[in-house]
C-alpha positions as CSV (number, residue, x, y, z in Angstrom):
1,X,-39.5,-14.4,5.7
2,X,-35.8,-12.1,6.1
3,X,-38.1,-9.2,6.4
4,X,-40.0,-11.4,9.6
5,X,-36.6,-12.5,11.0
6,X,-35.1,-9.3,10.8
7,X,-38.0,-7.5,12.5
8,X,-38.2,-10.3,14.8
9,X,-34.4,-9.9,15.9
10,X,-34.5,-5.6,15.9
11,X,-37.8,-6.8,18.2
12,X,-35.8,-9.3,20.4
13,X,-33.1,-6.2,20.6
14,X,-35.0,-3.2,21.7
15,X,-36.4,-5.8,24.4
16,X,-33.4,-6.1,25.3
17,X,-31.8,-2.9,25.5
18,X,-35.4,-1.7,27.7
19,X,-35.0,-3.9,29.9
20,X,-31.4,-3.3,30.4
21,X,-32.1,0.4,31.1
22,X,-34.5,-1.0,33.6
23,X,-32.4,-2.6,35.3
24,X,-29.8,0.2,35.6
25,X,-32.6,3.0,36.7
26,X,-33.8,0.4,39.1
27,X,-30.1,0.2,40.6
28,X,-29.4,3.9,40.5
29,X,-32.5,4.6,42.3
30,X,-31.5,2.2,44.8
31,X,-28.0,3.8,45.6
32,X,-28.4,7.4,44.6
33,X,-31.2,8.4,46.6
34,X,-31.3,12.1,46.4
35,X,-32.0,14.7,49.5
36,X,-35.6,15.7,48.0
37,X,-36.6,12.0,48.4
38,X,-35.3,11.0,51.7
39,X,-36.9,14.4,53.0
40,X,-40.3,13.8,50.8
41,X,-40.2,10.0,52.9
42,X,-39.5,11.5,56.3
43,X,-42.6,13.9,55.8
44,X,-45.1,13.5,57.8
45,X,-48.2,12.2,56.5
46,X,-50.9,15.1,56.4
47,X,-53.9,14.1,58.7
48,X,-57.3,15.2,56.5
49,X,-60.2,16.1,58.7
50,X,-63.9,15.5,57.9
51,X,-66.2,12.1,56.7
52,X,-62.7,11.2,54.6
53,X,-60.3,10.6,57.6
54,X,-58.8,7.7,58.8
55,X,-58.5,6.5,62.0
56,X,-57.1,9.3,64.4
57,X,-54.0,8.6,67.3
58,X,-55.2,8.6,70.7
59,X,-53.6,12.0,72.0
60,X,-52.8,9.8,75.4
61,X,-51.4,7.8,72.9
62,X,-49.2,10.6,71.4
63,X,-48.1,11.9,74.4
64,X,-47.2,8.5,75.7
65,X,-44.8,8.3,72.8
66,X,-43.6,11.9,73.1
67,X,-42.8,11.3,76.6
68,X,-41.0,8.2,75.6
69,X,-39.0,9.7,72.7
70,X,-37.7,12.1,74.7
71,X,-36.4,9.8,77.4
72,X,-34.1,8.7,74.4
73,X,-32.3,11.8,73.5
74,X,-28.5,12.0,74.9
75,X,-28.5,8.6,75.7
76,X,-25.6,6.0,74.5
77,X,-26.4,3.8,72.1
78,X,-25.4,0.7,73.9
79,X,-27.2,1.8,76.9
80,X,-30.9,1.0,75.3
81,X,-32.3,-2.0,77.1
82,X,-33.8,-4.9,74.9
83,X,-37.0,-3.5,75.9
84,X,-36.5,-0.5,74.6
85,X,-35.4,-1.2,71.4
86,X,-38.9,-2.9,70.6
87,X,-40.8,-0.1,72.0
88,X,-38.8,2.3,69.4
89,X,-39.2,-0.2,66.7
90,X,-42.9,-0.5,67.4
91,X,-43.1,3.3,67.3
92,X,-41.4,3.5,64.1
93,X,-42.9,1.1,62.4
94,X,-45.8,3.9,62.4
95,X,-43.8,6.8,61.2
96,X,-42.4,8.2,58.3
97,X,-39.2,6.2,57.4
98,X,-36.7,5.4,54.7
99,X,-34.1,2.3,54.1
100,X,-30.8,3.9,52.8
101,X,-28.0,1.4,51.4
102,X,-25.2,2.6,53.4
103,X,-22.8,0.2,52.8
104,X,-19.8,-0.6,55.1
105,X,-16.2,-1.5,55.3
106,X,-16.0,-5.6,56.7
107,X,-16.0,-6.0,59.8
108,X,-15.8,-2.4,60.6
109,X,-17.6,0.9,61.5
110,X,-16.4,2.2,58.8
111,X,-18.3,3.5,55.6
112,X,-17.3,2.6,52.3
113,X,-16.4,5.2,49.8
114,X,-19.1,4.0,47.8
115,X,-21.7,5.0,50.6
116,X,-20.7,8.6,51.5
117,X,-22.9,10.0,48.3
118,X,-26.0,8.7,50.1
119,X,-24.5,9.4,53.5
120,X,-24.2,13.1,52.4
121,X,-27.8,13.4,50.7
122,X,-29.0,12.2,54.4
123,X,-27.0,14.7,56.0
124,X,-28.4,17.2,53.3
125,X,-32.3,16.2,53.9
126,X,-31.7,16.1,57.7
127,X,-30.8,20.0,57.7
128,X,-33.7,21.1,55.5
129,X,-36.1,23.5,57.0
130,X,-38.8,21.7,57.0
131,X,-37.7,18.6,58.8
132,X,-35.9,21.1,61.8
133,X,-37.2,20.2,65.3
134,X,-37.8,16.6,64.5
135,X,-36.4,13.4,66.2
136,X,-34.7,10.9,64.4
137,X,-34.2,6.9,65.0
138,X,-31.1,5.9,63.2
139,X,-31.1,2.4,63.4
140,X,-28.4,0.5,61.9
141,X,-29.1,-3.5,60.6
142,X,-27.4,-6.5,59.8
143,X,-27.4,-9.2,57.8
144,X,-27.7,-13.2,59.9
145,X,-23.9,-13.7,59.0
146,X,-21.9,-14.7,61.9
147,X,-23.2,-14.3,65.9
148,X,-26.3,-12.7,67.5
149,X,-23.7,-10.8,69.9
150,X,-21.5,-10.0,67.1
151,X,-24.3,-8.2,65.1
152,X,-25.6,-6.3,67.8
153,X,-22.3,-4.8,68.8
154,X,-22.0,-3.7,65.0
155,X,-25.4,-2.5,64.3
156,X,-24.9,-0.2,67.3
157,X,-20.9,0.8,66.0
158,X,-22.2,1.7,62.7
159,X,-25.5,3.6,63.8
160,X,-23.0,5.9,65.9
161,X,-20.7,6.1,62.6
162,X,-23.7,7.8,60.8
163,X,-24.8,10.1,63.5
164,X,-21.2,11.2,64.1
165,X,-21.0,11.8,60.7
166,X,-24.2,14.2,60.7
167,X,-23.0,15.9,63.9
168,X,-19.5,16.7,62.7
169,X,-20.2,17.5,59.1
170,X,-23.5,18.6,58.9
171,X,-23.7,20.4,62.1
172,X,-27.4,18.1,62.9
173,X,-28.0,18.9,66.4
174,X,-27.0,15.0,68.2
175,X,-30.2,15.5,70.9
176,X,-32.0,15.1,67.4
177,X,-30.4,12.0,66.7
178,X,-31.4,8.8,68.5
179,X,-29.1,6.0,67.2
180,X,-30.3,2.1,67.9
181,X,-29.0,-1.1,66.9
182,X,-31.1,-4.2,65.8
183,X,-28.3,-6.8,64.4
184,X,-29.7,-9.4,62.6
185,X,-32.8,-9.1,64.5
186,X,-35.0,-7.5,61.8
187,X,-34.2,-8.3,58.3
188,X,-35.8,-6.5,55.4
189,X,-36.7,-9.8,53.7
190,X,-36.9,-12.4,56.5
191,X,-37.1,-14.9,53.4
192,X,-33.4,-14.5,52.7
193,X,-31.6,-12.9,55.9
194,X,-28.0,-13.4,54.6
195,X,-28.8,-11.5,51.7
196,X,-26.7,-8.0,51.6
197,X,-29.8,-6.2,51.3
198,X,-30.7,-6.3,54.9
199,X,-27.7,-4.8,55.9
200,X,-28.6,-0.8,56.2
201,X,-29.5,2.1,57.6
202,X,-33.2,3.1,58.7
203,X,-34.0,6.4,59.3
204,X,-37.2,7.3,61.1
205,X,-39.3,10.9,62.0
206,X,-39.8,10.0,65.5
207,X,-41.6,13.7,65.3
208,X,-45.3,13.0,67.3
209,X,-46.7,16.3,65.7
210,X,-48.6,15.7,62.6
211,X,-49.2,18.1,59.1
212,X,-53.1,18.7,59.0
213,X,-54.6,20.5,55.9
């Protein structure tokens, strides 16, 4: 019976301590996304031709897009009409994209000191070769604390932050960035939209071409 309980608690304790490392590669993989993955996510998803493939883009379709995209580059964040920020988000919601937990100062444009790491792995995937000639959306969110007008005005402060950032120290060229900001308007879990993980940064490969193979 001591033999049972003492294999019983060494059980109980290696349950433990898995689960406990777990948890802490779940969190570190959540705030120390590395350049590799965020290029790797911004990839564009090879189109396979034959029986196999999936549905294909209308080119009209593509062009439409392409046409619309580029209406976007050099223009002010603030100066995107409602209308326009749907038809990006509708875009992006087909392209390659990636949440990063850029995290910033209250009630400010600010980023915390805690962010820059995955700040500067974004500025480090953004100037790899293989992403160069793309168009980025960098869309900043918000969580539902406080007004509608309040988190709109942020979203669109801290989007700028993180394209400023990417211009000045990473030399990203700022036609290539188009910066947009949603507020509270699209939470990452709609179930709990004061929770802190909807406030972020979205990037998306706005890029119409498409890797075949």
């Amino acid at each position: 019976m001591t033999s049972l309980l003492r294999l019983s608690g060494l059980t109980a304790i290696t349950l433990t301590a898995a689960l406990s490392m777990t948890a802490g590669l779940a969190i570190a993989g959540d705030n120390n996304v590395s350049a590799d993955q965020i290029v790797n996510a911004l990839q564009p998803k090879p189109v396979t031709r034959g029986l196999s493939a999936g549905p294909q883009v209308d080119p009209a379709v593509k062009d439409k897009e392409a046409s619309f995209i580029q209406t976007l580059r050099n223009r002010k964040t603030r100066s995107l009409s409602l209308g326009e920020r749907e038809e990006v988000a509708q875009i992006a919601s087909t392209k390659p994209n990636i949440d990063l937990d850029i995290q910033f100062d209250y009630n400010s444009a600010q980023i915390r000191k805690a962010s820059m790491p995955a700040a500067e792995e974004l500025g480090k995937a953004l100037s790899n070769a293989s992403l160069k000639g793309s168009t980025f959306v960098v869309a900043g969110h918000t969580d539902a604390i406080g007004s509608e007008a309040y988190n709109q005005d942020l979203s669109e402060r801290r989007a700028d932050t993180i394209k400023r950032f990417l211009v000045d120290k990473y030399g990203i060229n700022g036609t290539d960035l188009v910066t947009v900001g949603y507020g509270k308007d699209k939470p990452k879990d709609p179930n709990a939209p004061m929770d802190p993980i909807n406030r972020r940064v979205q990037v998306v490969n706005m890029d119409t071409k498409t890797a075949s193979r």
